[in-house]
The first five atom37 places (N, CA, C, CB, O) and aatype in JSON, in Angstrom:
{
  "aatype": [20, 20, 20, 20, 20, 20, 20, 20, 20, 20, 20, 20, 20, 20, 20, 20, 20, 20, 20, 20, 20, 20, 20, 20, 20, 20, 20, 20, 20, 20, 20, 20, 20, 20, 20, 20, 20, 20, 20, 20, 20, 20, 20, 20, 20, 20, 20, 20, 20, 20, 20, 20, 20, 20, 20, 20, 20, 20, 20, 20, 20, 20, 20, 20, 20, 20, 20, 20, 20, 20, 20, 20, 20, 20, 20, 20, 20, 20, 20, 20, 20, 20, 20, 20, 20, 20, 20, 20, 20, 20, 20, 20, 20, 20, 20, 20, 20, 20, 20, 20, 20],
  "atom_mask": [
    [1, 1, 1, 1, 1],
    [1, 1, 1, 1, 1],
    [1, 1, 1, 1, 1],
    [1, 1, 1, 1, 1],
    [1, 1, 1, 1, 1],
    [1, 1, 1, 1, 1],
    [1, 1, 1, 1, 1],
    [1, 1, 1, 1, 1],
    [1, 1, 1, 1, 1],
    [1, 1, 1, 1, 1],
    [1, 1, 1, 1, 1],
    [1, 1, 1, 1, 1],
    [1, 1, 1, 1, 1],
    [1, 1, 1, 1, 1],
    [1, 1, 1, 1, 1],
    [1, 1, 1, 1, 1],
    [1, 1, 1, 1, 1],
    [1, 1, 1, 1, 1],
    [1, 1, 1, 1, 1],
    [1, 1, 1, 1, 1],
    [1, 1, 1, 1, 1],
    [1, 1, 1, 1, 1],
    [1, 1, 1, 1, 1],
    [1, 1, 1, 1, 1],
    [1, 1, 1, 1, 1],
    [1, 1, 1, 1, 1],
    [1, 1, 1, 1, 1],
    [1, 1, 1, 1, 1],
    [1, 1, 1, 1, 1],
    [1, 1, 1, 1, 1],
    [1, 1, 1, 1, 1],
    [1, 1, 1, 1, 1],
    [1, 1, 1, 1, 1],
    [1, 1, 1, 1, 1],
    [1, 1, 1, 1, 1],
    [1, 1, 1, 1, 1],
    [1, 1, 1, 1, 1],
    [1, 1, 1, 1, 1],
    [1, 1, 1, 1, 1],
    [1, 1, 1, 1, 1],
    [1, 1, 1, 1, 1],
    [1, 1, 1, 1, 1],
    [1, 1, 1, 1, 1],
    [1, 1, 1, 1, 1],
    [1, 1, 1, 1, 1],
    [1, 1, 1, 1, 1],
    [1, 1, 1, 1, 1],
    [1, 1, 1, 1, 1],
    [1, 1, 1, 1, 1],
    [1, 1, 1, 1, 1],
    [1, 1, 1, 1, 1],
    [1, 1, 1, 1, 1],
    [1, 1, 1, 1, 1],
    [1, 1, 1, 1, 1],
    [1, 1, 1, 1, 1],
    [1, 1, 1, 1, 1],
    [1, 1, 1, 1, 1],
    [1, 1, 1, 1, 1],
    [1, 1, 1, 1, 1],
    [1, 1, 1, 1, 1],
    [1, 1, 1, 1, 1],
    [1, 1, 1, 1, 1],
    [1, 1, 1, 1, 1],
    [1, 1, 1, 1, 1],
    [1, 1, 1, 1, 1],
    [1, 1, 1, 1, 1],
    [1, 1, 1, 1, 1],
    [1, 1, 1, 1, 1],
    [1, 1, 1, 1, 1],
    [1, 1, 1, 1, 1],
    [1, 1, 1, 1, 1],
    [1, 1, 1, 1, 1],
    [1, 1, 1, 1, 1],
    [1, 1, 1, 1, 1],
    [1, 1, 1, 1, 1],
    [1, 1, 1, 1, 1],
    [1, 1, 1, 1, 1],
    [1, 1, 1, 1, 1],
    [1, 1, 1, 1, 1],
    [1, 1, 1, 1, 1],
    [1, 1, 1, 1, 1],
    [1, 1, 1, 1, 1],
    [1, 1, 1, 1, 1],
    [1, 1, 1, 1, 1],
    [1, 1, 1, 1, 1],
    [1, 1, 1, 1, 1],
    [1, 1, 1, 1, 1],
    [1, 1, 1, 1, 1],
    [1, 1, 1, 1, 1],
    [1, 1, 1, 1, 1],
    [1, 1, 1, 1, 1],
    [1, 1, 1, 1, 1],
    [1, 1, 1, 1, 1],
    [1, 1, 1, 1, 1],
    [1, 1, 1, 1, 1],
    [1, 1, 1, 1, 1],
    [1, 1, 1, 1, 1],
    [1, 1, 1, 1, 1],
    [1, 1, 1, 1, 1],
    [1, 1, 1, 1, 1],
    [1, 1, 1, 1, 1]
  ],
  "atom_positions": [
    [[96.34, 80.86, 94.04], [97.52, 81.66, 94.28], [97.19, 83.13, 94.03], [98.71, 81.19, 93.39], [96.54, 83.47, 93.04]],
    [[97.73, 84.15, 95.09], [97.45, 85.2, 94.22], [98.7, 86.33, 94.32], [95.99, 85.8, 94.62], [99.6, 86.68, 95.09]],
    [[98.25, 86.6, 93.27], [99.01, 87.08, 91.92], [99.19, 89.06, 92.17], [97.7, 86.54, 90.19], [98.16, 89.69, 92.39]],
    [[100.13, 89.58, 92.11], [100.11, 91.01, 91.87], [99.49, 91.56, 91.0], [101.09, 91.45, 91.7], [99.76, 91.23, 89.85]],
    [[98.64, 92.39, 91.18], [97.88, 92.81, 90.07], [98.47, 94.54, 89.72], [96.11, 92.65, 90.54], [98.24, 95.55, 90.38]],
    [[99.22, 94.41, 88.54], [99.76, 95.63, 87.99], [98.55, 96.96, 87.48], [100.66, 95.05, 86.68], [98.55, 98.13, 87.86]],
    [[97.56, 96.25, 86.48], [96.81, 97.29, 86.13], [95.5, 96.54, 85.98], [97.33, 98.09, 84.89], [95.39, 95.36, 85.66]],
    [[94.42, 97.5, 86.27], [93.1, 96.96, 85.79], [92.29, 97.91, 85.14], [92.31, 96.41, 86.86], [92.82, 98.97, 84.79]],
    [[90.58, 97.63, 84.85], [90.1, 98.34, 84.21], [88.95, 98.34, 85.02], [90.1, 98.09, 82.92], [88.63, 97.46, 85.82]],
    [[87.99, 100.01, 84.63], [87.01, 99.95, 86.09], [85.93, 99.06, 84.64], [86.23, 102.14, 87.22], [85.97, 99.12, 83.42]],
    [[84.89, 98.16, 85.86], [83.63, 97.89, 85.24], [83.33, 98.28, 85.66], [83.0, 97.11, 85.0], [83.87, 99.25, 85.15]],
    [[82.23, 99.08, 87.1], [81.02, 99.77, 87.16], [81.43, 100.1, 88.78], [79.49, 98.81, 86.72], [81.76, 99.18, 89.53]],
    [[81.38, 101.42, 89.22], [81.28, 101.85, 90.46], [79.7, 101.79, 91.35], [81.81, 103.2, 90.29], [78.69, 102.2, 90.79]],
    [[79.67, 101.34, 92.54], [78.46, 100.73, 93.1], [78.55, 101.54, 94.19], [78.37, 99.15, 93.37], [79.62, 101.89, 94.69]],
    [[77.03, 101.98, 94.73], [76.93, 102.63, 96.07], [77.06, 101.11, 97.16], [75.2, 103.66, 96.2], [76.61, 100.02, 96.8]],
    [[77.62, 101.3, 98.25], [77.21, 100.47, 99.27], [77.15, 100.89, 100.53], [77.87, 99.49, 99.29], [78.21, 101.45, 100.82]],
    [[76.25, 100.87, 101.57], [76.52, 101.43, 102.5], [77.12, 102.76, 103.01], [76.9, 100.79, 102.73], [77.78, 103.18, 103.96]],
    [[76.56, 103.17, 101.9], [76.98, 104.78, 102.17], [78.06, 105.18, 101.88], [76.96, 105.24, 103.39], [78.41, 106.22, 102.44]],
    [[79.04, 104.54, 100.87], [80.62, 104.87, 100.21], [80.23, 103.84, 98.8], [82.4, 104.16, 101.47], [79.4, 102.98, 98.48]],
    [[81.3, 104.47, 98.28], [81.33, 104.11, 96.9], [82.47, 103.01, 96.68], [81.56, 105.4, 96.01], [83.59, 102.98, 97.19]],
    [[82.02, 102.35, 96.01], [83.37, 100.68, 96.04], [83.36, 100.85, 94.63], [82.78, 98.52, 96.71], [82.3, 101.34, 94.24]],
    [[84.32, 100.56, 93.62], [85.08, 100.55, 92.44], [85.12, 98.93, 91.97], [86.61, 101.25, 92.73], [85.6, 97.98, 92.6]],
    [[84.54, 98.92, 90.8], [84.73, 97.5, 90.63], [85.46, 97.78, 89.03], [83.09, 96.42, 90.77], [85.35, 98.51, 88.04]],
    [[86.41, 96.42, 89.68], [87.18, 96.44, 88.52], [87.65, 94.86, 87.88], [88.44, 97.33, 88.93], [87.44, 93.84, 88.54]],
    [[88.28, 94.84, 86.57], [89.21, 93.26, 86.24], [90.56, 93.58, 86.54], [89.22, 92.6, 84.47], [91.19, 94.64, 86.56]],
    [[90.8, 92.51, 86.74], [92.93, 93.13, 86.36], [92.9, 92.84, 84.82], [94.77, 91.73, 87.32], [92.25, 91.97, 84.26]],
    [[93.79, 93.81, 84.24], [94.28, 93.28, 82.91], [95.75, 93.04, 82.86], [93.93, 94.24, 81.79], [96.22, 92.55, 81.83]],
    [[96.59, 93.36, 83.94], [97.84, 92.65, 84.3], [98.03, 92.41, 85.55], [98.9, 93.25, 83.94], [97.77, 93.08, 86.55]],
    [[98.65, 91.09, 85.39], [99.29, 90.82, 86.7], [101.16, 90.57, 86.58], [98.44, 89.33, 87.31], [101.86, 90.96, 85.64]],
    [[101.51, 89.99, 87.54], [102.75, 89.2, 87.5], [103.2, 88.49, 86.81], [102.91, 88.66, 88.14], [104.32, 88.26, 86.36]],
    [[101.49, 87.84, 86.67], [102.54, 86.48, 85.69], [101.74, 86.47, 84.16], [102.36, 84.32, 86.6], [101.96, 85.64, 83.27]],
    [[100.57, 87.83, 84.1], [99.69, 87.62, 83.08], [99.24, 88.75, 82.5], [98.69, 86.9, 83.45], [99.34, 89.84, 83.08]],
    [[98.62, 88.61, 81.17], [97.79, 90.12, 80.78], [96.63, 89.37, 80.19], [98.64, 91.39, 79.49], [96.66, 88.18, 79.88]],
    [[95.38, 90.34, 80.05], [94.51, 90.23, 79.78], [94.17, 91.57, 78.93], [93.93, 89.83, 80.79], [94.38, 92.73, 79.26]],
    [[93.46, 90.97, 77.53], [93.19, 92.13, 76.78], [91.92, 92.29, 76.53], [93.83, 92.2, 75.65], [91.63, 93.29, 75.88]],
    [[90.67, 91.24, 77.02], [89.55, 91.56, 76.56], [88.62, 90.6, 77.85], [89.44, 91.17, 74.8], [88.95, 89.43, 78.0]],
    [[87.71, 91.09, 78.56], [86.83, 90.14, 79.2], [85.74, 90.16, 78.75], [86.68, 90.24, 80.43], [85.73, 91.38, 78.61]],
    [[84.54, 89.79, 78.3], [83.5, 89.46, 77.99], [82.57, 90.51, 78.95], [83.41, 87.95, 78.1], [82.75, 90.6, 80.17]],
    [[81.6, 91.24, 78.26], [80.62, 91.95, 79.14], [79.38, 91.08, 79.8], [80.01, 93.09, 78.28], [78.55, 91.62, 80.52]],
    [[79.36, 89.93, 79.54], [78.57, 88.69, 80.68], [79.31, 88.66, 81.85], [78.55, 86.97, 80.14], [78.81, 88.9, 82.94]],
    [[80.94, 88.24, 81.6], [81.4, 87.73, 83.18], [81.45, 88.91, 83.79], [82.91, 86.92, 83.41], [81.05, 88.83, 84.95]],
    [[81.88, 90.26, 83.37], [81.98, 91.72, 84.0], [80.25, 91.4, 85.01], [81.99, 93.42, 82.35], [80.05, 91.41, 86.23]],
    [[79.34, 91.17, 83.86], [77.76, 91.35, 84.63], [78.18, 90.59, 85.78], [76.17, 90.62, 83.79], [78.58, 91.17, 86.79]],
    [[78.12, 89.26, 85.69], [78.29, 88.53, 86.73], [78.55, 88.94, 87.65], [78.87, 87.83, 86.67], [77.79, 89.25, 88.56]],
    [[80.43, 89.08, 87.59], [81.15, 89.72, 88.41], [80.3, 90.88, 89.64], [82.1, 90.37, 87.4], [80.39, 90.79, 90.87]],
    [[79.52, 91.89, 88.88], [78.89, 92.78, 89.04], [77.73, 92.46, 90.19], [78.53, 93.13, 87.78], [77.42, 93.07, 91.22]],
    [[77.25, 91.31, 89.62], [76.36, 90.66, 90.43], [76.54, 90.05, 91.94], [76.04, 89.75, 89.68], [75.88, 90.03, 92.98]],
    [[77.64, 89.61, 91.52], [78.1, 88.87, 92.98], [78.71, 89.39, 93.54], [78.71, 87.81, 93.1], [79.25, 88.69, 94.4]],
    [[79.12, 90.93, 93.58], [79.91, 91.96, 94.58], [78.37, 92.4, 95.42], [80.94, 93.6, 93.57], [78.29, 92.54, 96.64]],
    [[77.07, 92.6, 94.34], [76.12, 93.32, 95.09], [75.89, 92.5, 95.83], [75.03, 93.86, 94.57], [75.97, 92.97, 96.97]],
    [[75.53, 91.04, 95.84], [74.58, 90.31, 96.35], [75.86, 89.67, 97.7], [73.75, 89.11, 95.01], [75.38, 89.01, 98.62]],
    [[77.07, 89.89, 97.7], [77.64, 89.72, 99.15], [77.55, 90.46, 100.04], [78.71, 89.6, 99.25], [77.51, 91.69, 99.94]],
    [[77.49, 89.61, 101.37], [76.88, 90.09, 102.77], [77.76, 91.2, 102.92], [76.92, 88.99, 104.12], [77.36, 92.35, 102.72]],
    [[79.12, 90.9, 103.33], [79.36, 91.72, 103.97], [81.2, 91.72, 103.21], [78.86, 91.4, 105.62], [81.96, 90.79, 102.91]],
    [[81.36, 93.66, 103.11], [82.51, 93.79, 102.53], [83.0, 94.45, 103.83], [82.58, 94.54, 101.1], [82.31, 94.85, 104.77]],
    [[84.77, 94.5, 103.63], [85.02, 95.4, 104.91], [84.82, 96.88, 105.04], [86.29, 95.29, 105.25], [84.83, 97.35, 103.91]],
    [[84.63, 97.87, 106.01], [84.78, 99.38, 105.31], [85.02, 99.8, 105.19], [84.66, 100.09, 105.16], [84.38, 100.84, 105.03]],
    [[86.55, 99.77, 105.02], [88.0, 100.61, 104.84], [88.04, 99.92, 102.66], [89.95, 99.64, 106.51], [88.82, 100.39, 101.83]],
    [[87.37, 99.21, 102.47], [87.5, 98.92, 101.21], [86.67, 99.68, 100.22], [87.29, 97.66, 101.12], [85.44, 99.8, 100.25]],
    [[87.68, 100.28, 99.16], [87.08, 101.21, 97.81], [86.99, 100.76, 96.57], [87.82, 102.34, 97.52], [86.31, 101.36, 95.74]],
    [[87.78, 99.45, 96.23], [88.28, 99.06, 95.37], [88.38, 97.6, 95.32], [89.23, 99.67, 95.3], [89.14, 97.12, 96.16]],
    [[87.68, 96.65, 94.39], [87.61, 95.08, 94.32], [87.96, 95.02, 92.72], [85.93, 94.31, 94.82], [87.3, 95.33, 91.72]],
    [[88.98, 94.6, 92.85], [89.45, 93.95, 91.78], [89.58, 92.36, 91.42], [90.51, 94.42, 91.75], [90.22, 91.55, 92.09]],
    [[88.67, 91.99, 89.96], [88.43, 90.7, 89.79], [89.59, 90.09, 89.24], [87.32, 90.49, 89.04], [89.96, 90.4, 88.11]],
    [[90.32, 89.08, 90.06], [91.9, 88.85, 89.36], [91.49, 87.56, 88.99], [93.5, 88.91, 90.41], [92.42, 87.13, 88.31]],
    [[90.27, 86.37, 89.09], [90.33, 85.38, 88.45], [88.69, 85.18, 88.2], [91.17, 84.29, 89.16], [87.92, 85.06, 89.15]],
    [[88.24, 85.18, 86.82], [87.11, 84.54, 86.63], [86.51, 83.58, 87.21], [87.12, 84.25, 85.81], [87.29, 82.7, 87.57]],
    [[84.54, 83.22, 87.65], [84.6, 82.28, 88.15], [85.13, 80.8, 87.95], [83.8, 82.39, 88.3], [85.12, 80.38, 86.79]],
    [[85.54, 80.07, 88.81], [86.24, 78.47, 88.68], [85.96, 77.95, 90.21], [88.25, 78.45, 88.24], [85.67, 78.72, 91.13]],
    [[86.08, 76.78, 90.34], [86.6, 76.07, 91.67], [88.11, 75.65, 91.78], [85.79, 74.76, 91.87], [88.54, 75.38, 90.65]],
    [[88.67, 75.56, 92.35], [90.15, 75.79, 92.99], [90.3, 74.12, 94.05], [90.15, 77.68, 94.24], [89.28, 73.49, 94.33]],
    [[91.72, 73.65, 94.5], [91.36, 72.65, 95.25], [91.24, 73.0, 96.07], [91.84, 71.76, 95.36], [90.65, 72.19, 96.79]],
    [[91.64, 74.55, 96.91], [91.11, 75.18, 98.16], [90.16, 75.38, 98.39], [91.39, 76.05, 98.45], [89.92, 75.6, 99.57]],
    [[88.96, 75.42, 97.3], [87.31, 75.88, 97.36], [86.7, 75.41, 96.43], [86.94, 77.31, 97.28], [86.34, 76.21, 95.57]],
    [[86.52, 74.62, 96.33], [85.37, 73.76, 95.6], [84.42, 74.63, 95.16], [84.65, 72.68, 96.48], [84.36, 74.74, 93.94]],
    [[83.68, 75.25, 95.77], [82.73, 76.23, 95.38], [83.29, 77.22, 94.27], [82.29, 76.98, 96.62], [84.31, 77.89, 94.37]],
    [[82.17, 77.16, 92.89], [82.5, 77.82, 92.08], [82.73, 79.53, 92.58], [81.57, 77.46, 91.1], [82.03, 79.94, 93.52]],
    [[83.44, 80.22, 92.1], [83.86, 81.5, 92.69], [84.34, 82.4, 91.94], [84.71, 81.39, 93.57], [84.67, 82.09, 90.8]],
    [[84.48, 83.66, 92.38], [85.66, 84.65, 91.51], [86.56, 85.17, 92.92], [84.76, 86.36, 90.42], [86.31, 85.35, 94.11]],
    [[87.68, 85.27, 92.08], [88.6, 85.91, 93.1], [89.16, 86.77, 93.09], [89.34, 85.48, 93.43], [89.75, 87.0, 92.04]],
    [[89.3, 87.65, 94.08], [89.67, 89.1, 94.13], [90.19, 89.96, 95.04], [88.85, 89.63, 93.92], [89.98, 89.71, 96.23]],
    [[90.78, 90.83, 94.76], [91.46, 91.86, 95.76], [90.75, 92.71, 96.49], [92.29, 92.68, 95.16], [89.8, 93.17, 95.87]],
    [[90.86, 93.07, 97.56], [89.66, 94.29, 97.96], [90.59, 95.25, 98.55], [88.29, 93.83, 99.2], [91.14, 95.08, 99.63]],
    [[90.79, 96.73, 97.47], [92.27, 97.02, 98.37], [91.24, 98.54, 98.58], [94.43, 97.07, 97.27], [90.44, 99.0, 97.76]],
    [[91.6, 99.1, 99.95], [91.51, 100.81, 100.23], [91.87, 101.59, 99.89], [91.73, 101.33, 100.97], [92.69, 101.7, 98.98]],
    [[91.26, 102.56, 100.63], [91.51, 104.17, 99.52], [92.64, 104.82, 99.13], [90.99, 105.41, 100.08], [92.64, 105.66, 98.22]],
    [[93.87, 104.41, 99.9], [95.15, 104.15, 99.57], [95.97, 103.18, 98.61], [95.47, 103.97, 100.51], [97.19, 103.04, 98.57]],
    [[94.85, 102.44, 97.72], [95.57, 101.23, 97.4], [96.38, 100.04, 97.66], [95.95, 101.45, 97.0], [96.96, 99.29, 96.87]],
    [[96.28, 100.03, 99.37], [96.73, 99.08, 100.27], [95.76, 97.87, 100.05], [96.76, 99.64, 101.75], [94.54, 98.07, 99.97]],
    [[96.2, 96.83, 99.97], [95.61, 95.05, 99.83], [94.63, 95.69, 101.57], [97.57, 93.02, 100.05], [94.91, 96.31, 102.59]],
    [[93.57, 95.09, 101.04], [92.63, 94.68, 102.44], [92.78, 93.61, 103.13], [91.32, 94.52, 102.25], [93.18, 93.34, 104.26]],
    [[92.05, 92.58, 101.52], [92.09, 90.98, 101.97], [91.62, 90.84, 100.55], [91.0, 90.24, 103.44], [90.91, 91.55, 99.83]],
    [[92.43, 89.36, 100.31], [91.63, 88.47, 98.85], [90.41, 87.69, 99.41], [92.78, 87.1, 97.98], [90.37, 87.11, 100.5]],
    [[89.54, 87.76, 98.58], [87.92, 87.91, 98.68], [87.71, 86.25, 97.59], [87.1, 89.94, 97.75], [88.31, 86.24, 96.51]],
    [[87.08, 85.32, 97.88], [86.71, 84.67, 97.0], [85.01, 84.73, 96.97], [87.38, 83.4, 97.16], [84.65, 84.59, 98.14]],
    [[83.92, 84.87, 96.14], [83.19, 85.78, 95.76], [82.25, 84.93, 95.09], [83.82, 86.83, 95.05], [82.42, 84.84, 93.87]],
    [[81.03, 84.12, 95.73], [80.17, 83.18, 95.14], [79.2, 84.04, 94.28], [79.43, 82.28, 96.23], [78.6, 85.05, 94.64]],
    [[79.18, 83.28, 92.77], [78.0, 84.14, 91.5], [76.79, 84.5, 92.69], [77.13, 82.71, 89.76], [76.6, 84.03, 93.81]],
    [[76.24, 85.3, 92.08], [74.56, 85.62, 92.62], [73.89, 84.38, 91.86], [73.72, 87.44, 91.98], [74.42, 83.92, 90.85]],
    [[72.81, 83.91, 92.32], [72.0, 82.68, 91.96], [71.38, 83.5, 90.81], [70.88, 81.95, 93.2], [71.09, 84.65, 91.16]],
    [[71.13, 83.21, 89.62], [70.04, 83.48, 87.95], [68.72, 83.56, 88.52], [69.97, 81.94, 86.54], [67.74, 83.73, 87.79]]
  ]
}
């Protein structure tokens, strides 16, 4: 399901393709807050924005609104996320396979 995401926090801004994308967690949503994420899943996180093929290019901003899990929509372990533009307009929710160790 996804969730409005009220506020987040940046983890690490990344060059890609010649623009800069913003990576971030939510620490609120709609139905939730978050006060602390672990600097492993941030890495992760981190990891598996670089190592995906292809983002759209109107997108500045990926916000991680669910740690990795599998879902009954996707079996595949994942993180899920917002990918909104330079306006803060929703792009598309992104589900986001770890980079392989």
């Amino acid at each position: 399901m996804t969730r409005t995401i009220k506020s987040s926090s940046l983890i690490k801004t990344i060059a890609r393709d010649g623009r800069t994308i913003a990576l971030k967690y939510a620490t609120q949503t709609d139905a939730w807050s978050r006060f602390y994420l672990s600097s492993d899943v941030q890495e992760k996180f981190v990891k598996a924005v670089e190592k995906k093929a292809y983002i759209p290019s109107n997108v500045t901003e990926i916000i991680m609104a669910e740690t990795d899990h599998e879902s009954p929509a996707d079996k595949r372990t994942h993180f899920t996320a917002q990918a909104k533009d330079d306006k803060g307009e929703h792009v598309e929710t992104m589900h986001i396979l770890p980079a392989s160790e």
